[in-house]
Biopython code that builds the backbone (N, CA, C, O; Angstrom):
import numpy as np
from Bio.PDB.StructureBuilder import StructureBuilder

atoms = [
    (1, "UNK", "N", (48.749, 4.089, -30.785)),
    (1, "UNK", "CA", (48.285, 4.025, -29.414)),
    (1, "UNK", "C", (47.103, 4.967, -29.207)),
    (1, "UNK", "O", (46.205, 4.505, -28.503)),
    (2, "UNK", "N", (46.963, 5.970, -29.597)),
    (2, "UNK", "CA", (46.006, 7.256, -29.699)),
    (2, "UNK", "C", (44.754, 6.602, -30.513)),
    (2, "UNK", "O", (43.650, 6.505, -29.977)),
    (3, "UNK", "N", (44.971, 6.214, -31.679)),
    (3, "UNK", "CA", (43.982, 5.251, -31.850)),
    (3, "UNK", "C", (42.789, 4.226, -31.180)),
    (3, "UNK", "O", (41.576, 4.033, -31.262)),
    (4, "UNK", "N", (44.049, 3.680, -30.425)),
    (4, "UNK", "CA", (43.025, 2.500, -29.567)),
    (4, "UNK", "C", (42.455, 3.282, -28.474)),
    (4, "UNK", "O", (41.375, 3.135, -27.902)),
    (5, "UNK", "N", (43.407, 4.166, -28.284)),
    (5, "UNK", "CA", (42.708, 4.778, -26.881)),
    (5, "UNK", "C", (41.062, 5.770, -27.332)),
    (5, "UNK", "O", (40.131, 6.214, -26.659)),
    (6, "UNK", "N", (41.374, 5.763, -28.673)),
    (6, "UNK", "CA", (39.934, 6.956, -29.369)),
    (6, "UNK", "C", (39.129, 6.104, -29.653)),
    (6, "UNK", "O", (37.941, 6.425, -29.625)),
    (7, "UNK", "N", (39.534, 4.623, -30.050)),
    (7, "UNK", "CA", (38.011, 3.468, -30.329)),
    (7, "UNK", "C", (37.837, 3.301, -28.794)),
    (7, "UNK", "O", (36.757, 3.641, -28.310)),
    (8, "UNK", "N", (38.506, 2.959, -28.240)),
    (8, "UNK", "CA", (38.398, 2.596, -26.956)),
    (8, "UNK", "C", (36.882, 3.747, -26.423)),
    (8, "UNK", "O", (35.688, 3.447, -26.414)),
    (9, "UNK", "N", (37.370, 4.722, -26.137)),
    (9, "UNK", "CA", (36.360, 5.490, -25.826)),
    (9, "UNK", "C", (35.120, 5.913, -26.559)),
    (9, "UNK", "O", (34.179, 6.468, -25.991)),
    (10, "UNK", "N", (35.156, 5.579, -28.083)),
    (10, "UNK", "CA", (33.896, 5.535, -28.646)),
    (10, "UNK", "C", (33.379, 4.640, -28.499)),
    (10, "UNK", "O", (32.253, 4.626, -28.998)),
    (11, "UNK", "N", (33.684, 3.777, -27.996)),
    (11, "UNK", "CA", (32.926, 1.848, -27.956)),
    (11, "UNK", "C", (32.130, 2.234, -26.146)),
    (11, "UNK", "O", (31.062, 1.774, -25.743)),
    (12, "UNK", "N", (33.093, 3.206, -25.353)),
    (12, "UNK", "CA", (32.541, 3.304, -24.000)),
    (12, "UNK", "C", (31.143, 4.291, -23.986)),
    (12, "UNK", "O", (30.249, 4.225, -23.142)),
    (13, "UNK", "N", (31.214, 5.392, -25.361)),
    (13, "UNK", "CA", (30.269, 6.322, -24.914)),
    (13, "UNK", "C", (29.264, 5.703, -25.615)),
    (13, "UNK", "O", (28.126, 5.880, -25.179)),
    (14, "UNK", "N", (29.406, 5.004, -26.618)),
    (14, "UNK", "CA", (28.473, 4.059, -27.380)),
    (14, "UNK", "C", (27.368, 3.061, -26.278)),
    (14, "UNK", "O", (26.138, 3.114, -26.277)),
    (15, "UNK", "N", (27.945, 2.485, -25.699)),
    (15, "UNK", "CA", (27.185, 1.686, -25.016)),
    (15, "UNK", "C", (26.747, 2.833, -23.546)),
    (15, "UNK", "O", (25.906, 2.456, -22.730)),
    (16, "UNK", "N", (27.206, 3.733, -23.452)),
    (16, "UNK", "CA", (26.652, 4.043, -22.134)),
    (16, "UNK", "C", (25.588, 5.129, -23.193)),
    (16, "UNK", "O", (24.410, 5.219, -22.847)),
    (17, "UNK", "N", (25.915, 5.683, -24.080)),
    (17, "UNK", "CA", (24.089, 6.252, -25.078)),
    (17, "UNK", "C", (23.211, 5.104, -25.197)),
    (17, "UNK", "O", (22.145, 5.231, -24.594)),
    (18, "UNK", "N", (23.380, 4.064, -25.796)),
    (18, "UNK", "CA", (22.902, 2.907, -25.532)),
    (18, "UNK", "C", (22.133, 2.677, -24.371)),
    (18, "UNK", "O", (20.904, 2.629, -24.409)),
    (19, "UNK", "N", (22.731, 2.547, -23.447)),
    (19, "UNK", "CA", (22.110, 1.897, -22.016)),
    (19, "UNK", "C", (21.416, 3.312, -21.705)),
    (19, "UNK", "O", (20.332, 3.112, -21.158)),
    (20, "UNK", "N", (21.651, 4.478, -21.852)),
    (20, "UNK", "CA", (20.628, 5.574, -21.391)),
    (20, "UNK", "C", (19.735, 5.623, -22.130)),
    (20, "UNK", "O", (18.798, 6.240, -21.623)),
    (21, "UNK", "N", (19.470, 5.154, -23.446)),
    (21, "UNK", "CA", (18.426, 5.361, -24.318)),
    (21, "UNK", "C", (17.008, 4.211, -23.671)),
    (21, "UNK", "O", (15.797, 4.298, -23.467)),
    (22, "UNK", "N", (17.882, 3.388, -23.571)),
    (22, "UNK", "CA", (17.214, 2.110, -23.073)),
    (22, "UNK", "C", (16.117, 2.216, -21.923)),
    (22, "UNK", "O", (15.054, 1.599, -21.851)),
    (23, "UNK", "N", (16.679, 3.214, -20.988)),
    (23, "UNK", "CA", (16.501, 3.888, -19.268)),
    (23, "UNK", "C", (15.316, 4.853, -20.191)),
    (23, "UNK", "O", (14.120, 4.691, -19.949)),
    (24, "UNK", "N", (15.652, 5.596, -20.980)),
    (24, "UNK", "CA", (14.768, 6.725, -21.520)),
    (24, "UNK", "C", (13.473, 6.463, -22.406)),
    (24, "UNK", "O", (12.542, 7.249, -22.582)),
    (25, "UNK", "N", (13.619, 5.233, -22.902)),
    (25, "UNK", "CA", (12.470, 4.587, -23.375)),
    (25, "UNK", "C", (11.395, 3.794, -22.676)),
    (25, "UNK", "O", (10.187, 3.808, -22.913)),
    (26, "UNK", "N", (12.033, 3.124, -21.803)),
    (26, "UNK", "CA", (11.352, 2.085, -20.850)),
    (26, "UNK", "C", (10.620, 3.201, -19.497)),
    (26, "UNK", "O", (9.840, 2.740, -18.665)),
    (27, "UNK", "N", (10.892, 4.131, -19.502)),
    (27, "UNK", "CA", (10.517, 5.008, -18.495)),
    (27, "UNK", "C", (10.324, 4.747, -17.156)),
    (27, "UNK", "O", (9.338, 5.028, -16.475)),
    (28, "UNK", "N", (11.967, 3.844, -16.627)),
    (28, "UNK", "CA", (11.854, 3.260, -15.300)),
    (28, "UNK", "C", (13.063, 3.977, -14.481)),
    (28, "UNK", "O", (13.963, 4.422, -15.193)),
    (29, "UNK", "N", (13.171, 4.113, -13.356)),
    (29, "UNK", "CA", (14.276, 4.131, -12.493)),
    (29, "UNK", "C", (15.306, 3.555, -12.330)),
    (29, "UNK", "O", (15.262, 2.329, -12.223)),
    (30, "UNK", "N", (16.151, 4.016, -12.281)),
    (30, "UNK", "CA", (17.100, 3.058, -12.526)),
    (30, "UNK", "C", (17.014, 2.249, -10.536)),
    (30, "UNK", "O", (16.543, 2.815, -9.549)),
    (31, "UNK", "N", (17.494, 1.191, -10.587)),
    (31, "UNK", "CA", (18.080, 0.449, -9.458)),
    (31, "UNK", "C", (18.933, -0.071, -8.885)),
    (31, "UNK", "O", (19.986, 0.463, -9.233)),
    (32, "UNK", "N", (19.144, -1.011, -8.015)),
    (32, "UNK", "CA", (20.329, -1.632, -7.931)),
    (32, "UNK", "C", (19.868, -3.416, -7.822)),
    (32, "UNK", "O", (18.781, -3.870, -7.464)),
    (33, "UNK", "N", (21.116, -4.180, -8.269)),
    (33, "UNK", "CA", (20.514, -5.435, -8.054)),
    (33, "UNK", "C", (20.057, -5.850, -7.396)),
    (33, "UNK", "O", (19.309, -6.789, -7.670)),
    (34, "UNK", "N", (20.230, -5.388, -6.074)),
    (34, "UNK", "CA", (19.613, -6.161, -4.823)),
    (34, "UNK", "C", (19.091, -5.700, -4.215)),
    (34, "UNK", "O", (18.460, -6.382, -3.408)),
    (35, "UNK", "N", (18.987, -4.377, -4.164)),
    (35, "UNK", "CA", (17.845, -3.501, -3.198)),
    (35, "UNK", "C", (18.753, -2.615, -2.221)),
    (35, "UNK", "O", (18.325, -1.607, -1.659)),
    (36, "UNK", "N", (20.353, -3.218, -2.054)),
    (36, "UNK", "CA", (20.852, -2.652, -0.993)),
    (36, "UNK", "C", (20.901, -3.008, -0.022)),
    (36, "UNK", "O", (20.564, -4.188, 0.075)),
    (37, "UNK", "N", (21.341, -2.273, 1.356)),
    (37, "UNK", "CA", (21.270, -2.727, 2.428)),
    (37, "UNK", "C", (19.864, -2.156, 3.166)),
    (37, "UNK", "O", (19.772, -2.265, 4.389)),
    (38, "UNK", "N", (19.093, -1.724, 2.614)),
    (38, "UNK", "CA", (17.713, -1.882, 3.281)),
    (38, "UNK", "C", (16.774, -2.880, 2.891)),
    (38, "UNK", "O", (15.683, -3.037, 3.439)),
    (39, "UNK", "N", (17.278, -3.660, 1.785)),
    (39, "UNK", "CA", (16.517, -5.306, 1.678)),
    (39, "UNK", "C", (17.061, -6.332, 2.695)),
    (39, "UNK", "O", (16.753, -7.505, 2.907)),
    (40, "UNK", "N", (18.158, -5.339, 3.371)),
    (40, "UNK", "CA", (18.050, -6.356, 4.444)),
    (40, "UNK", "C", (17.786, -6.094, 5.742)),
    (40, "UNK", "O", (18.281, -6.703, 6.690)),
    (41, "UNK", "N", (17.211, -5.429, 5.790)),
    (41, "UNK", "CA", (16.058, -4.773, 7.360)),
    (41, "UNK", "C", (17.914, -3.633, 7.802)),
    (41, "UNK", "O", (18.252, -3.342, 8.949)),
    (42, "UNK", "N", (18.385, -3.412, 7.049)),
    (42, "UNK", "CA", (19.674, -2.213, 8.176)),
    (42, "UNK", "C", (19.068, -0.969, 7.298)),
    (42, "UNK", "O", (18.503, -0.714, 6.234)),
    (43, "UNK", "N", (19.660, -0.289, 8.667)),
    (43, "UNK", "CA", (19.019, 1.312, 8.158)),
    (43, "UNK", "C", (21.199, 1.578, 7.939)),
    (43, "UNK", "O", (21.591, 2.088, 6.889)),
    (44, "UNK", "N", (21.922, 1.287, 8.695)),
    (44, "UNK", "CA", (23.147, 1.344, 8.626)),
    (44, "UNK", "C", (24.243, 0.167, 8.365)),
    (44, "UNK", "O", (24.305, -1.028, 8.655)),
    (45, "UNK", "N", (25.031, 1.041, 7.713)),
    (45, "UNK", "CA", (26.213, -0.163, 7.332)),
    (45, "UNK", "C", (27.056, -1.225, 8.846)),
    (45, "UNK", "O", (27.692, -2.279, 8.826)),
    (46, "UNK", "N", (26.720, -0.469, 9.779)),
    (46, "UNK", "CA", (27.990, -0.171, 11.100)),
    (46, "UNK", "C", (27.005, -1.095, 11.573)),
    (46, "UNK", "O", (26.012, -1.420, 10.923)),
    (47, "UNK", "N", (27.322, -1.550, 12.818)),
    (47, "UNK", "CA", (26.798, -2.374, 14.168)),
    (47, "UNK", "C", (26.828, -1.975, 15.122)),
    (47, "UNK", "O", (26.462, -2.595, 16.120)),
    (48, "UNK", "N", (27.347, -0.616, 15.126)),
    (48, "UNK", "CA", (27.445, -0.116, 16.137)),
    (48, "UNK", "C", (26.293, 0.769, 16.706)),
    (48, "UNK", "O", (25.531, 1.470, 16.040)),
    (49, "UNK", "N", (26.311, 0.567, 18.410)),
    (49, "UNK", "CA", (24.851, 1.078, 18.883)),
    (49, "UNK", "C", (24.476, 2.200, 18.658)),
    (49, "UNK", "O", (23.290, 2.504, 18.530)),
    (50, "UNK", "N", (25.304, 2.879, 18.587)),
    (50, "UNK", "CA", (25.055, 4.772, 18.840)),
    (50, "UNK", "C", (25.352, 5.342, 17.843)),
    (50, "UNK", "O", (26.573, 5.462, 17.741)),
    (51, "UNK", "N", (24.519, 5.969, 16.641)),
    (51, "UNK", "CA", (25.279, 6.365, 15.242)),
    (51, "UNK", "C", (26.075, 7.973, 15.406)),
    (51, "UNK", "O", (26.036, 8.913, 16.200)),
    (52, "UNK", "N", (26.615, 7.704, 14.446)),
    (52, "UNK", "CA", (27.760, 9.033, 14.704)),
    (52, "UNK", "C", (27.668, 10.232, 14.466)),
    (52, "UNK", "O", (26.838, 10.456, 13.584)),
    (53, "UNK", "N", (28.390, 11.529, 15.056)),
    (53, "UNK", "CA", (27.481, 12.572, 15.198)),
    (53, "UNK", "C", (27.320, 13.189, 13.641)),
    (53, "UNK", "O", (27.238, 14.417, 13.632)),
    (54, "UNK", "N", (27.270, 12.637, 12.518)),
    (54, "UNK", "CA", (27.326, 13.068, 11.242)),
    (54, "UNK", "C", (26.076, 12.533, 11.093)),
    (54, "UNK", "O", (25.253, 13.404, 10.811)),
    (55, "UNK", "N", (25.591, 11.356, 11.181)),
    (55, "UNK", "CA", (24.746, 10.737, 11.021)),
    (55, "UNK", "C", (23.805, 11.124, 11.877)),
    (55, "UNK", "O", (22.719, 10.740, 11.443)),
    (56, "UNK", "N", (23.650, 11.910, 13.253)),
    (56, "UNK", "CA", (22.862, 12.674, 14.350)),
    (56, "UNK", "C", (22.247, 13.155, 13.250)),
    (56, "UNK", "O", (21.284, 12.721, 12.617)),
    (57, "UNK", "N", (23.516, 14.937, 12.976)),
    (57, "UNK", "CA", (23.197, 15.648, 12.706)),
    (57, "UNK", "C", (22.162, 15.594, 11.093)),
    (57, "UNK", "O", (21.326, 16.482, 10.926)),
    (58, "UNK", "N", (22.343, 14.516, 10.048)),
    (58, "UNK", "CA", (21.296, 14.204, 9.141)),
    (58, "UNK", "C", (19.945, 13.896, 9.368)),
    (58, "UNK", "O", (18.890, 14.008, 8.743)),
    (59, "UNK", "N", (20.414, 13.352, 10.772)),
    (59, "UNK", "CA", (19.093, 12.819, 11.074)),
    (59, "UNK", "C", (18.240, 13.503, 11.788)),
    (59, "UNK", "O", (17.164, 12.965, 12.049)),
    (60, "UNK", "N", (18.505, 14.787, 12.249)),
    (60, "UNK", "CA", (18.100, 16.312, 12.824)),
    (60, "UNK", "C", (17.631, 17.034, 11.702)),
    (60, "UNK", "O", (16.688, 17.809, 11.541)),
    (61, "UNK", "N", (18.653, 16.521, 10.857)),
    (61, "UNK", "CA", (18.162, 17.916, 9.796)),
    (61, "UNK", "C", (16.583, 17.453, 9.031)),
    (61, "UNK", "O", (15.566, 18.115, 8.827)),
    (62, "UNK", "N", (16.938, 16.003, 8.734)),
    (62, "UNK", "CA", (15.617, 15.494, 8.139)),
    (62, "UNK", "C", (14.376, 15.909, 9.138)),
    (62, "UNK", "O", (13.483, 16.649, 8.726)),
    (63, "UNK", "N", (14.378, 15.545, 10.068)),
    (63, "UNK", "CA", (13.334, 16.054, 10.842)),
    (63, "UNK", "C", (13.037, 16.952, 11.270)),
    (63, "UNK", "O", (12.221, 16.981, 12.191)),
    (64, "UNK", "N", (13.667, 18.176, 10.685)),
    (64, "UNK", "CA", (13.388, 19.684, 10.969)),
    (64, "UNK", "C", (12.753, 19.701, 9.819)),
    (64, "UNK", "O", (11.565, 19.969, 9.996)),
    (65, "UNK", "N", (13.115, 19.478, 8.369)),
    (65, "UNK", "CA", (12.532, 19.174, 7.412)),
    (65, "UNK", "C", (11.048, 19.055, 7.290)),
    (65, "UNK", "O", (10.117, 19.697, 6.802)),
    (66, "UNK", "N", (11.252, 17.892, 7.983)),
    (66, "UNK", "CA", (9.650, 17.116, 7.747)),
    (66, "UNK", "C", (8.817, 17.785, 8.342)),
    (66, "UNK", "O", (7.629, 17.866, 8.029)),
    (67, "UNK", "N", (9.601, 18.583, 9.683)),
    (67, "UNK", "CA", (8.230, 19.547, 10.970)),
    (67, "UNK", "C", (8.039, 20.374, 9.685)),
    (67, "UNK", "O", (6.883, 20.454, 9.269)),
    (68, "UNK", "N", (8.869, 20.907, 9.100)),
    (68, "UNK", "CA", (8.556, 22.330, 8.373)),
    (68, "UNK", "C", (7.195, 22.074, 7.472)),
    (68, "UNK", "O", (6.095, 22.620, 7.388)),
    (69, "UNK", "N", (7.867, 20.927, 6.828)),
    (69, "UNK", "CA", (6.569, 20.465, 5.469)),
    (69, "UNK", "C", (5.324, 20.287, 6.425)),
    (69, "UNK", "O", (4.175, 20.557, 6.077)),
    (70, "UNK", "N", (5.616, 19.887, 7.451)),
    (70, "UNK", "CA", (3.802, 19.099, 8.032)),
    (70, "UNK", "C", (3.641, 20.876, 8.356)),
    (70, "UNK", "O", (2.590, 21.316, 7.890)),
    (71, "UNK", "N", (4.556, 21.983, 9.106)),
    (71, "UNK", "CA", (3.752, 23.078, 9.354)),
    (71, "UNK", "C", (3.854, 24.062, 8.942)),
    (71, "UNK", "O", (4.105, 25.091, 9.569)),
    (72, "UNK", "N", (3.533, 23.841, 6.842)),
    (72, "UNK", "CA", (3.527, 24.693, 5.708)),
    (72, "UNK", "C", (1.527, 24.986, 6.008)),
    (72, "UNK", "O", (0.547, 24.312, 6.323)),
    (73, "UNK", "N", (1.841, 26.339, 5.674)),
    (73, "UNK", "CA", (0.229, 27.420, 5.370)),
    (73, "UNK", "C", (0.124, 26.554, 4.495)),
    (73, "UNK", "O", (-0.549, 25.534, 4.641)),
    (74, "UNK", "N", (0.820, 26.863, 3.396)),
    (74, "UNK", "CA", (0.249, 26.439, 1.585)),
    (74, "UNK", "C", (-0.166, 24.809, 1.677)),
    (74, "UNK", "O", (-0.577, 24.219, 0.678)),
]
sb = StructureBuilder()
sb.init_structure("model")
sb.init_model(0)
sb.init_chain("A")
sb.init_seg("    ")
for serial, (resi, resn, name, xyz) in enumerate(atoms, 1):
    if name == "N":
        sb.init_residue(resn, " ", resi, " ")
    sb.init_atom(name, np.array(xyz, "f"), 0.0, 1.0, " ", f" {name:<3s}", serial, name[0])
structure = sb.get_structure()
């Protein structure tokens, strides 16, 4: 049983060196198949009108962010 379970996992790290070598040669990003849910015009998963105060507060923080970068000296 220890056996299969030790090919088992050399056959898994095998192909995932594999598939990273692949990523590391081709010198691309990785993606997703479909783009996500912003290939389909949603900024959110929900339908709902008013996003939630978790999602406020990210969306505060990004834009404290961005003031900072636009009002960097350097």
């Amino acid at each position: 049983m220890l056996t299969l379970f030790l090919a088992t996992f050399a056959i898994f790290l095998l192909v995932i060196f594999g598939m990273s070598l692949g990523v590391i040669v081709k010198r691309k990003t990785l993606q997703g198949s479909c783009g996500g849910i912003s290939a389909l015009g949603m900024e959110k998963v929900c339908n709902c009108p008013e996003p939630c105060d978790a999602r406020k507060k990210r969306i505060a923080k990004a834009e404290r962010q961005e003031k900072l970068q636009q009002n960097r000296i350097l």
